[in-house]
Structures are given as structure tokens and as C-alpha cells.
C-alpha positions as CSV (number, residue, x, y, z in Angstrom):
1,X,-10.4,4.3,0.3
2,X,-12.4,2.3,-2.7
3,X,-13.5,-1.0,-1.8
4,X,-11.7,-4.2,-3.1
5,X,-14.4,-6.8,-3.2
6,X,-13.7,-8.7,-6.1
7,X,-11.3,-11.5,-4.5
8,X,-8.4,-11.7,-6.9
9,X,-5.9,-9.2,-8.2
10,X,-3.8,-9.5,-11.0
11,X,0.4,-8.4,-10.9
12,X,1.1,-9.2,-13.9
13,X,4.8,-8.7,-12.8
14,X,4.3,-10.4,-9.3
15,X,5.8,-8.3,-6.3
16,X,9.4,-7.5,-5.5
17,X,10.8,-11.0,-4.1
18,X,7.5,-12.5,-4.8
19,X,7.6,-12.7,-8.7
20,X,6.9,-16.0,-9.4
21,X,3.0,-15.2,-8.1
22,X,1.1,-13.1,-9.9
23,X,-2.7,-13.8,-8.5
24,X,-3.5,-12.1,-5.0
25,X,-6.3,-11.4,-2.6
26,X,-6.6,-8.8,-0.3
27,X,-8.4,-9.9,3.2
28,X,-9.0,-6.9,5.8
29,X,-8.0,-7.7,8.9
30,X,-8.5,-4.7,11.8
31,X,-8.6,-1.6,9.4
32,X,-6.5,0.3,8.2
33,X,-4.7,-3.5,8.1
34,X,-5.1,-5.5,5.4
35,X,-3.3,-9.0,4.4
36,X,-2.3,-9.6,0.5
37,X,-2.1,-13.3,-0.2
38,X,-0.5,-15.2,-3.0
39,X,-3.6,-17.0,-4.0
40,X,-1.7,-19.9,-5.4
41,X,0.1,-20.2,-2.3
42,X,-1.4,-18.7,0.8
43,X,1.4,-19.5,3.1
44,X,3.1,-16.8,1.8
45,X,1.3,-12.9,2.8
46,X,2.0,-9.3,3.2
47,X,1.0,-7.5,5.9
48,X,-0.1,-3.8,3.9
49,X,-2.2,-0.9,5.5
50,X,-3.8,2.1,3.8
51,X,-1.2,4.7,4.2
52,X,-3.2,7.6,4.6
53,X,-4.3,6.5,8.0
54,X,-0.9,7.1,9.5
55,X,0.2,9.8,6.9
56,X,-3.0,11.8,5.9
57,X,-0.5,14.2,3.6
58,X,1.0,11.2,1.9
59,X,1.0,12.2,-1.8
60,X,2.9,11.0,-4.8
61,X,2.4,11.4,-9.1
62,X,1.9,7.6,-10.6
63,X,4.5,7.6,-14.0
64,X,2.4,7.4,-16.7
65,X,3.8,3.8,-17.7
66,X,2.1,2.7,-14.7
67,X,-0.8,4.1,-14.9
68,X,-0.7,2.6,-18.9
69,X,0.0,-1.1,-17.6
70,X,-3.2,-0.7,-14.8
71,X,-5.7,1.5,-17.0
72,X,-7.9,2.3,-18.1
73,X,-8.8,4.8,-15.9
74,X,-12.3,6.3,-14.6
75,X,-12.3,8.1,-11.8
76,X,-9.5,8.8,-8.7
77,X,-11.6,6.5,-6.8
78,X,-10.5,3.6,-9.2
79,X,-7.2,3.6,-7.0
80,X,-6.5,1.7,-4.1
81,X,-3.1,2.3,-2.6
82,X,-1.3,0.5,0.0
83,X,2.2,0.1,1.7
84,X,4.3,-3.1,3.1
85,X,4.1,-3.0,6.6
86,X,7.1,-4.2,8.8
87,X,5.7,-5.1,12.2
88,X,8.4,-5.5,15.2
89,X,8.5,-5.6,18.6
90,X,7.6,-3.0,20.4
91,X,4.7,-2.0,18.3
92,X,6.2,1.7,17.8
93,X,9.3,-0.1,16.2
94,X,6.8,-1.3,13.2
95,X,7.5,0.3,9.8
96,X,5.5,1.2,6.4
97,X,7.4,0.8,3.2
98,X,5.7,4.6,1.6
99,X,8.8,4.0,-1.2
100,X,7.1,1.5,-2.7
101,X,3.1,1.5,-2.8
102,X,0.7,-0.7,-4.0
103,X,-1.6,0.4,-6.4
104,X,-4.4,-1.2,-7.6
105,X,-6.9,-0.3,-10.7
106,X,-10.3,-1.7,-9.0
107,X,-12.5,-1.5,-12.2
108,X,-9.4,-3.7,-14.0
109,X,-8.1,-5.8,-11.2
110,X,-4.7,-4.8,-11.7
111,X,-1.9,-4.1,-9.3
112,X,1.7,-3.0,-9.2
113,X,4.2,-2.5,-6.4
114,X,6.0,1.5,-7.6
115,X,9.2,1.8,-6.4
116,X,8.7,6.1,-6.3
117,X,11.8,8.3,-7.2
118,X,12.6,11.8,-5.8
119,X,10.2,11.1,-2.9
120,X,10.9,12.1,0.4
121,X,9.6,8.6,1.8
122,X,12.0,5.9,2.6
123,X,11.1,1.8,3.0
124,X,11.0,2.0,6.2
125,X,8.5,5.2,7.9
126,X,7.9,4.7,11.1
127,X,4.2,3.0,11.7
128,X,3.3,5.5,14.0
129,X,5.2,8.7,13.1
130,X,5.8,11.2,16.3
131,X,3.3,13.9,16.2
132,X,4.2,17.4,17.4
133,X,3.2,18.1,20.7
134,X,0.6,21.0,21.0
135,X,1.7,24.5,22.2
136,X,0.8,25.4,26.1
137,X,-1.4,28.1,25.8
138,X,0.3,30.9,27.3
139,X,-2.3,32.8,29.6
């Protein structure tokens, strides 16, 4: 996943329920957990991971108005993408929003929350999905 150094990061739209800010920072926490904070007013914070660390096959196309609104565009690595993380008690109860990611344009600063269509990801993925358990070998 690119680095996000540069502190602030423009949604020009704001964020689903959070329209009325627009400016946000990204602080890592314990990765692959991050926090996004309203930078004019820091009481108010997401908690978002990098999805790929619980769902390495995690793929979606970005619609091209999208990718208009955060471009230009250099490289794949210019994209950052993370997902709203519900966290409940117990842990294993905690969900990731993979309906909706963040993406952000690092070389522009830009960022938009995509609410995907004809995904098979719903709002609310489990955190830690259940992993098949591996075969016994038979001997």
C-alpha cells in the first residue's frame, strides 16, 4: 500500500454522514489500522484498515467519473484504498464496510468514499473472515 505522508486529504464531497467536512488526515495506528480525522474537527474519526490485509483477493473497477474527480493518474501505486471498520465486542463481531472504499489519489490529495455496484461485498464483511480449514492428509 502507497504511503500517505502528506497530512491532509481533500473530499471535496466530504464522506457519507460526514459532508459538511471536507479536509482529513490519516494517522496509522497498529497497521493495517488507520484513523481518518476531520481536520476541522478532530472529535469526529473513522476507524478504516487497508482491506487487502483481511481480503488479499479484494478487487473492484473504479467508474471512470471517479477516477475523473481524483486524477490525474500516474501509476497503480497512486491509489490508496481503504474500508470503514465497525469494531464490536467480541473482536470477531468487528466488520469492514468493502461496499464502500476509500480511495485516495496520493500525488493529488484527493479522496472519495465509492459506494460499488454489482459487487459481491456488502457494508458489513466480517473483520476476520473464517478461513477454510486445511485438508487432513490422508496417509
Amino acid at each position: 500500500m502507497a504511503s500517505v505522508d502528506d497530512p491532509v486529504i481533500t473530499f471535496r464531497r466530504g464522506l457519507p454522514g460526514f459532508q459538511t467536512y471536507t479536509r482529513w488526515r490519516l494517522f496509522e495506528e497498529a497497521p493495517p489500522f488507520y484513523v481518518l480525522e476531520a481536520a476541522e474537527a478532530p472529535a469526529v474519526a473513522l476507524p478504516v484498515a487497508n482491506p487487502y490485509a483481511f481480503y488479499p483477493d479484494y478487487a473492484f473497477a473504479l467508474p471512470d467519473d471517479v477516477k475523473d474527480r481524483l486524477g490525474p493518474w500516474e501509476a497503480p501505486e497512486d491509489a490508496v484504498v481503504l474500508a470503514v471498520v465497525t469494531v464490536r465486542s467480541p473482536k470477531e463481531a468487528s466488520t469492514i464496510n468493502l461496499r464502500a472504499p476509500i480511495v485516495v489519489n496520493v500525488r493529488t490529495r484527493l479522496g472519495e468514499q465509492v459506494v460499488l455496484e454489482d459487487v459481491p461485498y456488502s457494508t458489513r464483511m466480517p473483520l476476520f473472515p473464517k478461513r477454510p480449514e486445511p485438508a487432513e492428509g490422508r496417509g
